[in-house]
ChimeraX commands (.cxc) that place a marker at each C-alpha (Angstrom):
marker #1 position 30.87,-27.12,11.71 radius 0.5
marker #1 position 33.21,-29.04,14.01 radius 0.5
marker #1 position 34.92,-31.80,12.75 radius 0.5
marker #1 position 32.96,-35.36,13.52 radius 0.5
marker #1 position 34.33,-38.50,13.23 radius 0.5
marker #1 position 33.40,-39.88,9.67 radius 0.5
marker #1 position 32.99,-43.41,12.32 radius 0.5
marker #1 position 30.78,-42.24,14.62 radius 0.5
marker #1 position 28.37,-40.67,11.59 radius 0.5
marker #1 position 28.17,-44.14,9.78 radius 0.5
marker #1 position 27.33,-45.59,13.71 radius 0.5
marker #1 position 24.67,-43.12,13.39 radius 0.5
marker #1 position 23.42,-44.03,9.80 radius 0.5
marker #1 position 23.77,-47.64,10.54 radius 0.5
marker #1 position 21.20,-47.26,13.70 radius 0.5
marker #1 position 18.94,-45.67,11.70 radius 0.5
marker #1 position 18.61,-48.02,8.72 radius 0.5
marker #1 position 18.86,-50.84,11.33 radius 0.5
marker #1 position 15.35,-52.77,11.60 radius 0.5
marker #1 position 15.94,-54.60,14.95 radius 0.5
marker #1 position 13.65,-53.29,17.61 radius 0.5
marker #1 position 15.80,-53.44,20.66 radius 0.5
marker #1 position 17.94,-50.95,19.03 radius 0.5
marker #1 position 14.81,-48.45,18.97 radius 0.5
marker #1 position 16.02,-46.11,21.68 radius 0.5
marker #1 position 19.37,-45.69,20.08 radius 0.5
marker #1 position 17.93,-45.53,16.34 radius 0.5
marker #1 position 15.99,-42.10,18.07 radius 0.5
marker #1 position 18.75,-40.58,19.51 radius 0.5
marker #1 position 21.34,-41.34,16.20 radius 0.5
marker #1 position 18.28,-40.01,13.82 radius 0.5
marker #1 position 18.07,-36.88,16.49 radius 0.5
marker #1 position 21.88,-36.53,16.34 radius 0.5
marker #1 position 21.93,-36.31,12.39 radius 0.5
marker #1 position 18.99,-34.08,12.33 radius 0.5
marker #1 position 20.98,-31.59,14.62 radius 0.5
marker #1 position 24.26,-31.54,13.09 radius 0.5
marker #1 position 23.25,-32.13,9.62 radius 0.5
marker #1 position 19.40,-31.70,9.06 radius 0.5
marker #1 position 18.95,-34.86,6.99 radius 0.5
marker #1 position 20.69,-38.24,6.54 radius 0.5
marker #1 position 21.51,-37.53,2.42 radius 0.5
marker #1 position 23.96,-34.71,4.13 radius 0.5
marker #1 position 25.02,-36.97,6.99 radius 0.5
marker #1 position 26.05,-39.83,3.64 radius 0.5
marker #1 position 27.42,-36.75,1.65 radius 0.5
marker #1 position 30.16,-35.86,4.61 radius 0.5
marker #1 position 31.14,-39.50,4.62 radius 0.5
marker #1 position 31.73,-39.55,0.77 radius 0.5
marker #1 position 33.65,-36.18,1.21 radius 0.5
marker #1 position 35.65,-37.80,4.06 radius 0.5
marker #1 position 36.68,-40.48,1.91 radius 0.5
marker #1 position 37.72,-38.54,-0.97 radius 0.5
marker #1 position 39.11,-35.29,0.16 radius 0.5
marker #1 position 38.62,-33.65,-3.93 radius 0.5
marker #1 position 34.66,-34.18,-3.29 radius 0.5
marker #1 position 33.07,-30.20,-2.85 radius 0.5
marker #1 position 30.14,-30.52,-0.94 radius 0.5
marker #1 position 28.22,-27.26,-1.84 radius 0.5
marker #1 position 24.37,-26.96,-0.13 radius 0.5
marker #1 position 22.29,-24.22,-1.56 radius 0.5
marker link #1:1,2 radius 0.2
marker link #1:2,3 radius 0.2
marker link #1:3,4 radius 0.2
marker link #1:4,5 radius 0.2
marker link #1:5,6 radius 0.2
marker link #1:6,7 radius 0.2
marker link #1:7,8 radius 0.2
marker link #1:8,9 radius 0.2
marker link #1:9,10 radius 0.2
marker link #1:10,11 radius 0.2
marker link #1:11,12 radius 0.2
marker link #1:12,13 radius 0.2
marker link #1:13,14 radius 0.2
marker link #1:14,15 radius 0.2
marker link #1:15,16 radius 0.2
marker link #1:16,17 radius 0.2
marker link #1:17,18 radius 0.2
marker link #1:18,19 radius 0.2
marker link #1:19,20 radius 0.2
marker link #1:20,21 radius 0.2
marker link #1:21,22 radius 0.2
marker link #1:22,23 radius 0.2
marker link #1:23,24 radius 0.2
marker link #1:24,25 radius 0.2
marker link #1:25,26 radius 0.2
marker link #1:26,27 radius 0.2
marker link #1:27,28 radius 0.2
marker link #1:28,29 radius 0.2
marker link #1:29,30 radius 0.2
marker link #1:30,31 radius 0.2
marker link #1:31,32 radius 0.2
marker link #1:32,33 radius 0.2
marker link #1:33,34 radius 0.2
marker link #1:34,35 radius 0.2
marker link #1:35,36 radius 0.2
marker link #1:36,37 radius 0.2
marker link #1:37,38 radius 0.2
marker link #1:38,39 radius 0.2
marker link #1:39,40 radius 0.2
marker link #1:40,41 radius 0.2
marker link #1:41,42 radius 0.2
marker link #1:42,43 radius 0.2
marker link #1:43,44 radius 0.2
marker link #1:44,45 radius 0.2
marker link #1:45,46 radius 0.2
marker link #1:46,47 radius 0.2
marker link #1:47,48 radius 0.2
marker link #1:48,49 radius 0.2
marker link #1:49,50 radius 0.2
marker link #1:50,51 radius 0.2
marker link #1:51,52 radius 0.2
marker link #1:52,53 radius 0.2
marker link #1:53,54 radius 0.2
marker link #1:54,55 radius 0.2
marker link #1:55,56 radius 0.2
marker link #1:56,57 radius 0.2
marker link #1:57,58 radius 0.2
marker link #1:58,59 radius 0.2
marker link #1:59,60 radius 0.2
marker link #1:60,61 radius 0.2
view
């Protein structure tokens, strides 16, 4: 996987947990964006943890 700003994923995140509805369009494409590069949001908050603290293993089986 290419390296992703750990920024732009909590953007994402942020749009998707946001409740106002004139960010609707963008919640779509964020949620669409996570889905593609990390196939659920609980990944997509696991990278950010392992950004922050580089002696985090992140192991999916």
């Amino acid at each position: 996987m290419k390296v992703i700003s750990a920024t732009l994923v909590k953007t994402w995140l942020f749009l998707i947990k946001s409740k106002d509805p004139q960010l609707a369009k963008q919640k779509f494409c964020a949620y669409q964006k996570i889905r593609r590069l990390f196939g659920s949001t609980d990944v997509a908050e696991l990278y950010i943890e392992q950004d922050k603290d580089h002696d985090i293993e992140v192991v999916i089986v």
